[in-house]
C-alpha positions in Angstrom: 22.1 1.8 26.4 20.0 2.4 22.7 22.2 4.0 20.5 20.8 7.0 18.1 19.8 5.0 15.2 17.6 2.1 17.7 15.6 4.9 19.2 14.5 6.4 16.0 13.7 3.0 14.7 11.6 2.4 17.4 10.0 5.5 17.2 9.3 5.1 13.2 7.9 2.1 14.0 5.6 3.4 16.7 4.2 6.3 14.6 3.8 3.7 11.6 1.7 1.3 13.9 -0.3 4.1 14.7 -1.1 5.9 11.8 -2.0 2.6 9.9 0.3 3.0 7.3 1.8 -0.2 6.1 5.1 0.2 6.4 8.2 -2.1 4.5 6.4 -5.2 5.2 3.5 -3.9 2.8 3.8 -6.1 -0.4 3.6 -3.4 -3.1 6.3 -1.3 -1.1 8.3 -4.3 -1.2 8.0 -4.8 -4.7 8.7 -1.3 -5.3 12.0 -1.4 -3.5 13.1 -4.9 -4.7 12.8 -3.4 -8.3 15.3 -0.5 -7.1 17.6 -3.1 -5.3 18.0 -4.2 -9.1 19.1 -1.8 -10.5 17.4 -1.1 -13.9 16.5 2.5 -12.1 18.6 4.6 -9.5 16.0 5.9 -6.5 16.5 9.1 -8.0 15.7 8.5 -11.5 12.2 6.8 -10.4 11.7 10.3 -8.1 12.6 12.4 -11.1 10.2 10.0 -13.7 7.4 9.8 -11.3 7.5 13.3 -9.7 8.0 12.4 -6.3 10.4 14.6 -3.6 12.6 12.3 -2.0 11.6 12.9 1.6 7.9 11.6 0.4 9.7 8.5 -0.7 11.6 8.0 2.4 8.0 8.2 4.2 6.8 5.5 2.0 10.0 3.4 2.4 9.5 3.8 6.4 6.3 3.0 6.8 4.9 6.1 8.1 2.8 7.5 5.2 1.0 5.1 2.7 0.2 7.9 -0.3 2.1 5.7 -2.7 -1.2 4.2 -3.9 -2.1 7.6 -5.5 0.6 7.4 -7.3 0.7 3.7 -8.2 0.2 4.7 -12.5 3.1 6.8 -12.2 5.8 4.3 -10.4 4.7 1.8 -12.5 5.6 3.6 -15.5 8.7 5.2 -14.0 9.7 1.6 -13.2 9.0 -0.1 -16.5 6.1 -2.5 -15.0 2.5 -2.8 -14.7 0.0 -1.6 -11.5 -1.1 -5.1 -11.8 2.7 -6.3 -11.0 2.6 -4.2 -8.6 -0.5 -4.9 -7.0 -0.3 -8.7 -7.3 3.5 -9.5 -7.5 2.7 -11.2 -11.2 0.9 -10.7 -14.1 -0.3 -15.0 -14.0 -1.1 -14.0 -10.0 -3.7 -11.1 -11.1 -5.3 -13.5 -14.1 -5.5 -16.1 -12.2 -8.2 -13.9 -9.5 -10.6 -11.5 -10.2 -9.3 -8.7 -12.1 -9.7 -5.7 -9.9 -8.0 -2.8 -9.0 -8.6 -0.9 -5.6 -8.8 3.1 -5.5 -6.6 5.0 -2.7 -9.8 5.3 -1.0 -10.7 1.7 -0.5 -7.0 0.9 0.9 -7.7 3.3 3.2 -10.7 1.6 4.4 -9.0 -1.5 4.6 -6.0 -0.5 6.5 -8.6 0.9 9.3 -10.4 -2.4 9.1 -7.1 -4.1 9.5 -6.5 -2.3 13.3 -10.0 -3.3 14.5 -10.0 -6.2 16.7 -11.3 -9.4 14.6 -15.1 -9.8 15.9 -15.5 -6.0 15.3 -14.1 -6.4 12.1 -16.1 -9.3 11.1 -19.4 -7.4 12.5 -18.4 -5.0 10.2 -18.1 -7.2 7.1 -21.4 -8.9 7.7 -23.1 -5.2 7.8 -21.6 -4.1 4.1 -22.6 -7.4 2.8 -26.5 -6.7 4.5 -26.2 -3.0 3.0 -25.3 -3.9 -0.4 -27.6 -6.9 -0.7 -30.3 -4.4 -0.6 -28.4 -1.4 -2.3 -28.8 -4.7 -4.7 -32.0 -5.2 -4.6 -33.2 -1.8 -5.0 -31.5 -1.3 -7.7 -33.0 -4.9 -9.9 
């Protein structure tokens, strides 16, 4: 028999999977929790700095909501680092690529491309890189 606790898991896990949020294996949530686990800030001081209710964070932490990246500017702060740390995992890591940052909106759009089965997905790609070619062209 499941006890309490393995139920609810499971069914965080379930309504994580299908509302596309990423969840504790998302790498900026990771990042955000390792720099708790080391204790330069409480959890509660980052709430307080950043101006986020606890049960919000405990969404994030879950996996079943994924509104941390509007609030990205403010954890970084709150937590002493850079949105590019968080972002990338490294300062070197974010050089070393393009430099880039990705609104709320766009990680959006890539956690609902990240559900669709691979051929869809890459039909879909191939149709934005068509579109803006000549979103490209019309603009030269």
């Amino acid at each position: 028999m499941k006890t309490v606790r393995e139920v609810r898991a499971k069914r965080a896990e379930r309504k994580r999977r299908a509302s596309g949020a990423p969840g504790t294996d998302d790498p900026i949530m990771l990042r955000i929790l390792k720099l708790l686990d080391e204790g330069q800030i409480t959890r509660k001081e980052l709430l307080k700095k950043a101006g986020i209710s606890p049960s919000v964070f405990s969404r994030w932490a879950a996996g079943t909501s994924s509104t941390y990246m509007m609030h990205m500017d403010d954890l970084a702060r709150a937590l002493g680092v850079t949105t590019t740390y968080l972002l990338h995992g490294s300062e070197e890591e974010a050089r070393e690529g393009e430099q880039w940052t990705i609104t709320p909106a766009e990680y959006q759009i890539v956690l609902k491309m990240r559900r669709l089965p691979e051929q869809s997905s890459q039909a879909l790609i191939r149709l934005m890189d068509a579109m803006l070619a000549d979103l490209h062209t019309a603009s030269c």
